[in-house]
KEKE-3310 file (N, C-alpha, C; in steps of 0.2 Angstrom, whole numbers, plus 5000, padded with zeros to 4 digits):
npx = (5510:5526:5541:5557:5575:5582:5598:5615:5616:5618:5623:5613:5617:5631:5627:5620:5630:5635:5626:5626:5638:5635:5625:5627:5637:5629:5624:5631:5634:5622:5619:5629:5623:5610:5608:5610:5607:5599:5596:5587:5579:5569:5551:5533:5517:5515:5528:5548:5562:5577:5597:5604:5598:5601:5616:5617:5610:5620:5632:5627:5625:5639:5645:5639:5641:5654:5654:5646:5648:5638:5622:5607:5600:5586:5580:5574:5580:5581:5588:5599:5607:5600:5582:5579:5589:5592:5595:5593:5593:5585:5583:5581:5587:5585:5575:5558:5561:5558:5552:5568:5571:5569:5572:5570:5574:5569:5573:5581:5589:5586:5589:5585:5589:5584:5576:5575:5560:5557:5546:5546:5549:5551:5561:5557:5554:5543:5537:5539:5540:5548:5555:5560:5577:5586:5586:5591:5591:5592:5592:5601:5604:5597:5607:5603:5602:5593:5594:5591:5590:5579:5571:5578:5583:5576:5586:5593:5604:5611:5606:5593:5577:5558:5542:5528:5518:5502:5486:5474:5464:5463:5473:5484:5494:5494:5504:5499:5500:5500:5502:5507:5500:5483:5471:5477:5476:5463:5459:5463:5462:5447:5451:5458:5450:5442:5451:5455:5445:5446:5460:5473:5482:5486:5498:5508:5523:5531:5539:5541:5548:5556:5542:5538:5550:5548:5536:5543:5550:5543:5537:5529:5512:5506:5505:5498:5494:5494:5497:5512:5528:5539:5553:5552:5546:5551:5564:5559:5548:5552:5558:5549:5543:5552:5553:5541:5531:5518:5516:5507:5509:5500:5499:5494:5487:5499:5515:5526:5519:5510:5500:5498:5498:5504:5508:5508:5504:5492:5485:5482:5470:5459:5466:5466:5453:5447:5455:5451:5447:5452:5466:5466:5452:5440)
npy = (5439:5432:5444:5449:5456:5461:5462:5465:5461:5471:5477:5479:5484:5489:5501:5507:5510:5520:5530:5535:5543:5550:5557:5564:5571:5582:5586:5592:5604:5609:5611:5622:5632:5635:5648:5657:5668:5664:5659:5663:5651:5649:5653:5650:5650:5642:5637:5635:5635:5631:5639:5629:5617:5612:5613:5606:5592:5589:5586:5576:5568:5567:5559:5547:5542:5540:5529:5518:5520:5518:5521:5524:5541:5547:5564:5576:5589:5586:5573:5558:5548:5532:5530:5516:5509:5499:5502:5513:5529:5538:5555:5565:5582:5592:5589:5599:5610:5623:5627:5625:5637:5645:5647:5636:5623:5609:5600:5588:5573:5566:5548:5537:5519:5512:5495:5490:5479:5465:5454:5440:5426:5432:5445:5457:5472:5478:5491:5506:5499:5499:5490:5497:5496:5501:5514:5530:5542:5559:5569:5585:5595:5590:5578:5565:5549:5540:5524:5509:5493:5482:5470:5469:5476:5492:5505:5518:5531:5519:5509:5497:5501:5503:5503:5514:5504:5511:5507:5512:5524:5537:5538:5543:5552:5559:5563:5576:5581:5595:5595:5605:5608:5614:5605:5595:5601:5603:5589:5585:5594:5589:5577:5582:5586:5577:5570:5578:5578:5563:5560:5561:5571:5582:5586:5596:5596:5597:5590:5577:5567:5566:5565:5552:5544:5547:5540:5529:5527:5527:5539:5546:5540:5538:5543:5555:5559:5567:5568:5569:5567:5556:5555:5563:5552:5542:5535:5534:5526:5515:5514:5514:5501:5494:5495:5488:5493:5500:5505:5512:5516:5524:5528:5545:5555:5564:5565:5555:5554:5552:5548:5543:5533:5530:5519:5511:5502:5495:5503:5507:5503:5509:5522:5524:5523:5535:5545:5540:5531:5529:5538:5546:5553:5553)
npz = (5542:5542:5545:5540:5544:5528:5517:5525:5543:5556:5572:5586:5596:5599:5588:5597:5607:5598:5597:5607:5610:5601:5607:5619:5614:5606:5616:5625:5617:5619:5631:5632:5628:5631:5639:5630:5615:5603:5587:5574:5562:5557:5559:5565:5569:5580:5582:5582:5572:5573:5571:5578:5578:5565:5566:5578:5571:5563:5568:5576:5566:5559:5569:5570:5556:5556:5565:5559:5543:5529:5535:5532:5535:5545:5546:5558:5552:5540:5527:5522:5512:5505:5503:5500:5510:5521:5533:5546:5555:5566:5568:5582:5584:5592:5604:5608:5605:5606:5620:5622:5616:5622:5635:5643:5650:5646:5638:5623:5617:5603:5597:5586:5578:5565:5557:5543:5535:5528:5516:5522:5513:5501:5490:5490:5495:5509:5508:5516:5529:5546:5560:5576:5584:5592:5605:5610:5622:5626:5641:5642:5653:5665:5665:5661:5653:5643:5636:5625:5618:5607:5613:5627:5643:5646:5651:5663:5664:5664:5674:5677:5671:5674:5670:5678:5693:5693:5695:5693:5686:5690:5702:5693:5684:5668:5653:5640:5623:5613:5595:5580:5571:5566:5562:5572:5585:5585:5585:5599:5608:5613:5618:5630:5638:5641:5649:5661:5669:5673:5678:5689:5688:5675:5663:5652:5644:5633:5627:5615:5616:5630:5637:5635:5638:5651:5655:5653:5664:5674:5680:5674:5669:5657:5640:5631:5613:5596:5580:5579:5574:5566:5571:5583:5591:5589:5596:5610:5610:5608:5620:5632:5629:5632:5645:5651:5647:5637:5621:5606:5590:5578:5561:5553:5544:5533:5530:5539:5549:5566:5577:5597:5608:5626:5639:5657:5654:5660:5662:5649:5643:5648:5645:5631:5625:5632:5624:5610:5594:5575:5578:5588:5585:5593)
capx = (5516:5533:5544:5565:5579:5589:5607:5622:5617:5621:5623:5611:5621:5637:5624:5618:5634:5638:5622:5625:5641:5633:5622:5632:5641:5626:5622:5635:5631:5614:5621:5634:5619:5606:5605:5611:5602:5598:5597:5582:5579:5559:5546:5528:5514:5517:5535:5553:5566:5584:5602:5606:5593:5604:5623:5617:5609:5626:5637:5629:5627:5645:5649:5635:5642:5660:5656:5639:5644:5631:5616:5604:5601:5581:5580:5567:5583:5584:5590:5603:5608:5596:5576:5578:5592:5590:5594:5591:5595:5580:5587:5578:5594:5584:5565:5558:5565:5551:5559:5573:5574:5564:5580:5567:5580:5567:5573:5582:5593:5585:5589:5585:5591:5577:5578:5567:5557:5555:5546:5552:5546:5553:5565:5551:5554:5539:5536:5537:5539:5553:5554:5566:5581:5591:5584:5594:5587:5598:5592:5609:5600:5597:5610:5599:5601:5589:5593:5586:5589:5576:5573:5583:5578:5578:5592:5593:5610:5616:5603:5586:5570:5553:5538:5522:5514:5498:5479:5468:5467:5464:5478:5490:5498:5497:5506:5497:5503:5497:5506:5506:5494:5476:5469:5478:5472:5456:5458:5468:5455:5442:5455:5459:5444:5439:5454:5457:5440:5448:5465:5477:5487:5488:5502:5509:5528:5533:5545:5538:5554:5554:5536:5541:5555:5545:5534:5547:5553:5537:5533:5522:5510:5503:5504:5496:5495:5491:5501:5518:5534:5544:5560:5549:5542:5553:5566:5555:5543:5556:5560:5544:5541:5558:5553:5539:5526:5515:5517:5505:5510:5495:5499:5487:5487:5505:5522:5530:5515:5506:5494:5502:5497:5509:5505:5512:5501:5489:5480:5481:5463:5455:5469:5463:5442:5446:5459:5448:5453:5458:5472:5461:5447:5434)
capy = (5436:5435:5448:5447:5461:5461:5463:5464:5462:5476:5474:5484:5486:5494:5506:5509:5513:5526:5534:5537:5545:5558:5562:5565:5577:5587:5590:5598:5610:5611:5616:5628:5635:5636:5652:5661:5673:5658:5661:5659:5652:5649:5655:5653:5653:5637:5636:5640:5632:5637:5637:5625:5611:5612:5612:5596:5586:5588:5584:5570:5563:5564:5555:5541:5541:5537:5522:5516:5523:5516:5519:5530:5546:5551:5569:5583:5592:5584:5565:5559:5540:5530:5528:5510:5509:5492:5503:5520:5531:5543:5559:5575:5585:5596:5587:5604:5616:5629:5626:5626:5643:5649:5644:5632:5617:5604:5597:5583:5574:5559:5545:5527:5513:5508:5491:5488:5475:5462:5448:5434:5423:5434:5449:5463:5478:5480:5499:5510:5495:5497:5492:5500:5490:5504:5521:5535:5548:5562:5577:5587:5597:5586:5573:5557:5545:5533:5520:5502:5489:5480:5462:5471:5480:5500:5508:5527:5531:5512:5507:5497:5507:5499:5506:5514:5499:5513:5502:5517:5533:5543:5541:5543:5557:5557:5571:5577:5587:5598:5597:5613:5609:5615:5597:5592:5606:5599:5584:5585:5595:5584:5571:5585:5589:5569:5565:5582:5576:5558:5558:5565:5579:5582:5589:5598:5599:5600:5586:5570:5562:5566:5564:5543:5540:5548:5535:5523:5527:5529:5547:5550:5534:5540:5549:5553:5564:5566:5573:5569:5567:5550:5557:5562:5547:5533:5531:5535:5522:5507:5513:5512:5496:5490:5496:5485:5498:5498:5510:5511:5523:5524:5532:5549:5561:5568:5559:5552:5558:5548:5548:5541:5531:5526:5519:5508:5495:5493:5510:5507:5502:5517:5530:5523:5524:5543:5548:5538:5530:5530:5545:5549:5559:5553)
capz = (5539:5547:5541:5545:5541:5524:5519:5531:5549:5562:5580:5587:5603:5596:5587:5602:5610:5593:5596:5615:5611:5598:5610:5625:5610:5604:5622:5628:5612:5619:5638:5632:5620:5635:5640:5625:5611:5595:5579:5574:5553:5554:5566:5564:5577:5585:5582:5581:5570:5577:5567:5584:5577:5563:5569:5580:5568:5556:5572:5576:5559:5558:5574:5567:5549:5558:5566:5555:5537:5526:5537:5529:5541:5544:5552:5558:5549:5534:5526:5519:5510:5500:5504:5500:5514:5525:5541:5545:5559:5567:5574:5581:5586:5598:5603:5614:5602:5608:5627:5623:5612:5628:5641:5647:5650:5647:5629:5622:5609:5600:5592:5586:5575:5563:5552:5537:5535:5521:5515:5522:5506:5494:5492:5487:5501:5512:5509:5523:5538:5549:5566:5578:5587:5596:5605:5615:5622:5632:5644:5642:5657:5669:5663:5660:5646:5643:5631:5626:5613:5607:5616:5634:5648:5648:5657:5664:5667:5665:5680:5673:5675:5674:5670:5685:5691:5695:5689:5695:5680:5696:5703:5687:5680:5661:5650:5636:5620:5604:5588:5578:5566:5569:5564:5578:5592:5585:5590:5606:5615:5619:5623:5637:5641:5645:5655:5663:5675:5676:5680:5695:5686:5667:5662:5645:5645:5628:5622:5617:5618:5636:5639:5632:5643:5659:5656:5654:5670:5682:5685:5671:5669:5652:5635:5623:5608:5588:5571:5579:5568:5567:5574:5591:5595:5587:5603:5617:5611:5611:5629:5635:5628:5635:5651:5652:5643:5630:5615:5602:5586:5572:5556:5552:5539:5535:5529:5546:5560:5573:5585:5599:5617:5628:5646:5659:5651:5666:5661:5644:5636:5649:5641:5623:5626:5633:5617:5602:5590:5574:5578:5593:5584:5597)
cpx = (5522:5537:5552:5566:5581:5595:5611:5615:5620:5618:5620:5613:5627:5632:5622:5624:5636:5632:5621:5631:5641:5628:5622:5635:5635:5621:5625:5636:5626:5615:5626:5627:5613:5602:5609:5607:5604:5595:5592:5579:5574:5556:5539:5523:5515:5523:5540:5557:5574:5590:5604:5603:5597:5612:5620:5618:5617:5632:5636:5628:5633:5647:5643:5638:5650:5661:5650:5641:5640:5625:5614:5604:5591:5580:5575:5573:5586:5585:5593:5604:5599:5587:5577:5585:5589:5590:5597:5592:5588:5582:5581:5584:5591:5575:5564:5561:5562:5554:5564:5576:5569:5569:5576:5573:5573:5565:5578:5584:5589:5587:5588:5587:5585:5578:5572:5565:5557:5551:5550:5552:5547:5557:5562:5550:5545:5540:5534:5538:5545:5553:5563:5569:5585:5587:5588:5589:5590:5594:5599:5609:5602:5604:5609:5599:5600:5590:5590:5588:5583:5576:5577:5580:5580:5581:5590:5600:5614:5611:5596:5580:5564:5547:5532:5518:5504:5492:5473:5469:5466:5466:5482:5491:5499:5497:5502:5501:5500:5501:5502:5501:5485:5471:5470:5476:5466:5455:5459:5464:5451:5445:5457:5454:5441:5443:5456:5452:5444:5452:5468:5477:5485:5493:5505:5517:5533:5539:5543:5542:5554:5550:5536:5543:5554:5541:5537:5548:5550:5536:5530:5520:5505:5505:5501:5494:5495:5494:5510:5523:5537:5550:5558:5550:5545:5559:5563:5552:5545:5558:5557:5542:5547:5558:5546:5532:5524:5515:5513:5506:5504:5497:5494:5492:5494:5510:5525:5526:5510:5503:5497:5498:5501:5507:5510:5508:5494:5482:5478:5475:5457:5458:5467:5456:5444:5448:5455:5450:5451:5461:5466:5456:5440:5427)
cpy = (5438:5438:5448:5453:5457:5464:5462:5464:5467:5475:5482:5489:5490:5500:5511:5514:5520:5531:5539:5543:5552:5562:5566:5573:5583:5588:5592:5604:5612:5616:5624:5635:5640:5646:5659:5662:5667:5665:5658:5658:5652:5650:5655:5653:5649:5634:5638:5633:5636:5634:5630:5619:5608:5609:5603:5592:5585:5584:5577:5564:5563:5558:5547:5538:5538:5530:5516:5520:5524:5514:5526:5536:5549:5556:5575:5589:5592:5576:5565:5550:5539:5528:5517:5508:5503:5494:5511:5522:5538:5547:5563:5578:5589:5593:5593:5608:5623:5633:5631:5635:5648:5651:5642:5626:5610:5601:5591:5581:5566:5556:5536:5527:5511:5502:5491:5483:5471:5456:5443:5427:5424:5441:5455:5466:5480:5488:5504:5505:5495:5496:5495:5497:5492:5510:5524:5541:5552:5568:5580:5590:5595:5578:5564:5556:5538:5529:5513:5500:5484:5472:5464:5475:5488:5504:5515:5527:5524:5510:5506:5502:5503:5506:5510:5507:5502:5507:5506:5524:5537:5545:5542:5550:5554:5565:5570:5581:5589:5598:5602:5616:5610:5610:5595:5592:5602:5594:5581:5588:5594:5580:5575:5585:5583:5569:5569:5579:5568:5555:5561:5574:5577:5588:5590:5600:5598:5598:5580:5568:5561:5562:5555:5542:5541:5543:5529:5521:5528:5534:5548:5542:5533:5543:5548:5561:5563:5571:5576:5566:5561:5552:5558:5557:5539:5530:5529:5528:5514:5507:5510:5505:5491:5489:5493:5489:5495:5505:5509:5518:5520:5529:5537:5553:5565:5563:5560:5554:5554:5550:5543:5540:5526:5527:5513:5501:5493:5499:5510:5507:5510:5523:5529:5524:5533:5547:5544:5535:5529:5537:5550:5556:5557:5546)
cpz = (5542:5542:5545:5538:5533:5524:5526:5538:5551:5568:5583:5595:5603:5592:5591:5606:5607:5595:5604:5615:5608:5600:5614:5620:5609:5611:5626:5623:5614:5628:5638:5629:5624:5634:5635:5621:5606:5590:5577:5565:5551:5561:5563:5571:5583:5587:5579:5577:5569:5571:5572:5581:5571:5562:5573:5577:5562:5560:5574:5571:5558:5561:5571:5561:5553:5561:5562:5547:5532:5528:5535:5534:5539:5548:5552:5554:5542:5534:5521:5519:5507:5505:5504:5506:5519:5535:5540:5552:5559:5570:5575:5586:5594:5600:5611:5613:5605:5617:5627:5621:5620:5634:5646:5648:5652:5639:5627:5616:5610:5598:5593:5579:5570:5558:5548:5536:5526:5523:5516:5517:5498:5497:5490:5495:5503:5513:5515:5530:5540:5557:5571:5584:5591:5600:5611:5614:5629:5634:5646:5652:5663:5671:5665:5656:5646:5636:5632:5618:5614:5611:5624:5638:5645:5652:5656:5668:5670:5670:5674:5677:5673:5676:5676:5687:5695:5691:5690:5692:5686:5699:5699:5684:5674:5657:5642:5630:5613:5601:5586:5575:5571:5568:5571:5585:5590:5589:5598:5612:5619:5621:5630:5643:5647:5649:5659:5669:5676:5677:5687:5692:5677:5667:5654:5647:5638:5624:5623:5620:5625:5639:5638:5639:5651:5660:5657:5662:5677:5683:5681:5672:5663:5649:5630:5618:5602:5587:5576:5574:5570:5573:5580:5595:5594:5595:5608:5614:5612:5619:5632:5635:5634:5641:5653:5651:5640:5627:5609:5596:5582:5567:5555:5545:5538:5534:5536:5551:5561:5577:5589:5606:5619:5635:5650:5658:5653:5664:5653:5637:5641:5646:5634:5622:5627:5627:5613:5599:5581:5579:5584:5591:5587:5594)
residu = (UNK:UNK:UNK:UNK:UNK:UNK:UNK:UNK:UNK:UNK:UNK:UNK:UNK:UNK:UNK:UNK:UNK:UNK:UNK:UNK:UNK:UNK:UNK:UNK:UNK:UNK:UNK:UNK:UNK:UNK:UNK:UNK:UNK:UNK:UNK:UNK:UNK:UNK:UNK:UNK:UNK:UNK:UNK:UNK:UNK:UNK:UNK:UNK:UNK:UNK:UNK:UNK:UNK:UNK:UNK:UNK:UNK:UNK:UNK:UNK:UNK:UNK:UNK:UNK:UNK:UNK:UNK:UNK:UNK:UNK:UNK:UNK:UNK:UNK:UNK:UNK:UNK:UNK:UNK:UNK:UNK:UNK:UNK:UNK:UNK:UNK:UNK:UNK:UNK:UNK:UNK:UNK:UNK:UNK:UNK:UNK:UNK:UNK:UNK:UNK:UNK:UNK:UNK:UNK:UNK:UNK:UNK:UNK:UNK:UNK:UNK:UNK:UNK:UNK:UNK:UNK:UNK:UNK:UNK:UNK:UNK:UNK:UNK:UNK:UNK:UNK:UNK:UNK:UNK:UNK:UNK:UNK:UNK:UNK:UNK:UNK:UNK:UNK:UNK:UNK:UNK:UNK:UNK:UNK:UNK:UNK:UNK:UNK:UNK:UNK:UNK:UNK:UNK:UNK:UNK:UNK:UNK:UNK:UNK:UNK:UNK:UNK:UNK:UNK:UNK:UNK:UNK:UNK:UNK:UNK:UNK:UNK:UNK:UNK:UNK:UNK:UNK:UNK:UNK:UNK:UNK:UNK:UNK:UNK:UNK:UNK:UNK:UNK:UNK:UNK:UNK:UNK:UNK:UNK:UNK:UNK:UNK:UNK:UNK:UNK:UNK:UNK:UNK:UNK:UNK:UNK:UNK:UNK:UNK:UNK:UNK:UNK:UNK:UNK:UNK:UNK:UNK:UNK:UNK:UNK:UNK:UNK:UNK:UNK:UNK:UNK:UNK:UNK:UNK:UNK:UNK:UNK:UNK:UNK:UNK:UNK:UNK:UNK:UNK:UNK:UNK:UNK:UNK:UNK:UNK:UNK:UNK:UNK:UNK:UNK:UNK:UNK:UNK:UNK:UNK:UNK:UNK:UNK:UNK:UNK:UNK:UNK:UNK:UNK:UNK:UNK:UNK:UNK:UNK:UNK:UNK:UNK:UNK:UNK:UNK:UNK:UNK:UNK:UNK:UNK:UNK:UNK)
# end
């Protein structure tokens, strides 16, 4: 069934521009922050939750609420405006907090645009659908910022980027990654294990969002991974598409987490046979 926004229209190209500028902001927080002692407010085995992940996410909801004020806020730090919201904003202040809190400089500020979905037939909100119509994603780091409106190409640093056009898993480089949970390892293993013998390289670097827009961009040419969070995987995955990708999120076990394979398209149903499916449990 075809499904179209409700309420007001917003231009997802000016959101675009707001989200590029709050992330430019909370990564020169993120460079000055680098190689300094954090402040650390939860630790357990597989992870770190810093004051830092905090301060961003407040800075750049400000700077979003300043040019977008009635768009909800969904954040690996919290949410804020109504669930029933027509348009919502994805942040993860810091994706690579682990990294980061390491003084690895290979982390990143996320964010997209997501619109809600309705019946186009009637005005009864289709529960949980939203598709995403803006994404930024900024290595302060490196200073790359990849964004993409739905329907447009994928730019890096204002220049379009286009996906690998590798068609053989043995030459390809694809990045793997473990979420915290121990389901996850579960599952995640024997996807190593299969493509570890069928690929080039496999590689574990530790920020989805990244791990996205590497594919977007040709040097990775795969990814894949199970029991990630919204806020992760929601920009990156419009890049990749934008950048003439394919992106498939699956909903698993857990409010906002996915099993997730992304490729340059061409590689796509031999990275899905080796990862499983549903949620790549084999």
């Amino acid at each position: 069934m075809r499904v179209e926004a409700r309420d007001k229209p917003l231009d997802p190209r000016s959101a675009a521009a707001c989200a590029v500028v709050a992330a430019r902001e909370a990564g020169v927080l993120l460079r000055r922050n680098l190689r300094l002692v954090k402040q650390v407010n939860e630790a357990t085995r597989h992870d770190l939750k810093l004051e830092l992940d905090v301060r961003c996410q407040r800075l750049i909801e400000r700077r979003l609420r300043s040019g977008f004020p009635g768009v909800a806020l969904l954040g690996e730090e919290g949410t804020t405006g109504s669930e029933e919201s027509a348009w919502r904003w994805v942040v993860d202040p810091i994706d690579g907090t682990v990294n980061f809190a390491h003084g690895i400089p290979h982390a990143c500020v996320s964010i997209a645009l997501q619109e809600r979905q309705v019946d186009a037939d009637g005005p009864a909100v289709k529960r949980g659908i939203y598709r995403t119509v803006a994404g930024v994603v900024y290595d302060p780091f490196l200073d790359e910022l990849w964004e993409a409106v739905a329907g447009a190409a994928a730019l890096l640093n204002g220049r379009r980027i286009r996906v690998s056009q590798r068609r053989r898993l043995g030459e390809a480089i694809v990045t793997i990654g473990f979420a915290k949970h121990p389901s996850s390892l579960q599952r995640m293993l024997p996807v190593f294990g299969r493509l570890v013998h069928r690929v080039r390289k496999l590689r574990i670097m530790g920020s989805a969002a990244l791990g996205l827009t590497y594919v977007a961009t040709g040097r990775f040419d795969g990814y894949v991974e199970t029991g990630l969070r919204l806020w992760d995987i929601a920009a990156g995955a419009l890049i990749v598409e934008c950048a003439g990708g394919r992106c498939d999120c699956l909903p698993v076990r857990g409010r906002h987490r996915y099993a997730l394979a992304a490729s340059n398209g061409w590689l796509h149903r031999a990275l899905g046979l080796l990862a499983g499916k549903p949620g790549f449990t084999g």
